[in-house]
N, C-alpha and C positions, 0 to 999 in steps of 0.2 A: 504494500500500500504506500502511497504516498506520505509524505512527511508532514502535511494537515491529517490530523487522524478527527476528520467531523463526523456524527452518524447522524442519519436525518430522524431514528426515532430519538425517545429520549423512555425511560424508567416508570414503569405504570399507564404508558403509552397502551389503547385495543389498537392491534394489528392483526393482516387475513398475512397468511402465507403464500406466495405468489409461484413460488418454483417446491419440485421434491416431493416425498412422500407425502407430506399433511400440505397438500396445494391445494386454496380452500377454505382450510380453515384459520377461525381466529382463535385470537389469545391474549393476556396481557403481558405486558416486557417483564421479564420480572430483572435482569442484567443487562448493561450494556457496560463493553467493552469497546472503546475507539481505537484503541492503540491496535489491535486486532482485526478491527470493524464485525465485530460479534454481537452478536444478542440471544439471550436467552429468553425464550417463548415459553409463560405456563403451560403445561399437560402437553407441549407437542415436541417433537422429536426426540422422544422418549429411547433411552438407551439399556438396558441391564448390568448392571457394575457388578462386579463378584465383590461386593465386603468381607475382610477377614474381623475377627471379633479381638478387639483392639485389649479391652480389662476382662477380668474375672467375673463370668456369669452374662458378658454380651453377646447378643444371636451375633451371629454371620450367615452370609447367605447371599442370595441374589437380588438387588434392589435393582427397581428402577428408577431414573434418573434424566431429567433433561437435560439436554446437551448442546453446546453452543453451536449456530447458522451463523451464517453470512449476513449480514443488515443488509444487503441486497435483496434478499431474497424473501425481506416481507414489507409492507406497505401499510401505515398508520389507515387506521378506518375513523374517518371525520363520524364525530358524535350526532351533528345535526341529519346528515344525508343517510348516514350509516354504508357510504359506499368508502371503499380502498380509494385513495387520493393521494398525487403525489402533494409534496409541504412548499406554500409560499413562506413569504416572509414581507410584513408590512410594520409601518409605523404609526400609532395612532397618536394624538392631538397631544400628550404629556412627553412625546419622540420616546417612547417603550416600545423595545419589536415585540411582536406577535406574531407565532406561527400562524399560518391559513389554510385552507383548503383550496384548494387549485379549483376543485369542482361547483362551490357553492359560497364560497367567502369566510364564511364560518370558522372564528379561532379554536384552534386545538389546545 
């Protein structure tokens, strides 16, 4: 990646998944990672981690576990529209940016 590490979502962001196995569906961010350009999607691209049992008396076994995408590969869903939208960027009346929706104007 480039030496700007920006991601267009941001932490708590609903976003639909756009490429890959869970193409489709949404989620909310629950990580982002710039330096990377990662993000972690609640409940989707769910992984199996083998856990070994760390103290005295802890299960081990097989968990599942989400796992980091690409920020490419998912698209913030505008609250008003409820459609995937790529993100503006405007300034209102106090010069504060606000993200936008490209689709409907509506801040994210």
């Amino acid at each position: 990646m480039n030496d700007k590490s920006k991601v267009h979502v941001k932490t708590g962001d609903t976003v639909q998944i756009i490429s890959g196995r869970d193409k489709g569906k949404q989620g909310k961010v629950l990580a982002v990672s710039p330096k990377e350009g990662k993000v972690i999607v609640e409940g989707r691209a769910m992984v199996s981690k083998h856990v070994k049992p760390r103290r005295q008396g802890e299960q081990g076994g097989i968990v599942k576990a989400e796992s980091a995408m690409y920020a490419s590969k998912v698209m913030p869903v505008c609250p008003k529209c409820q459609k995937p939208t790529r993100v503006g960027h405007s300034t209102d009346k106090n010069g504060e940016k606000a993200r936008v929706c490209k689709k409907c104007g509506a801040t994210l």
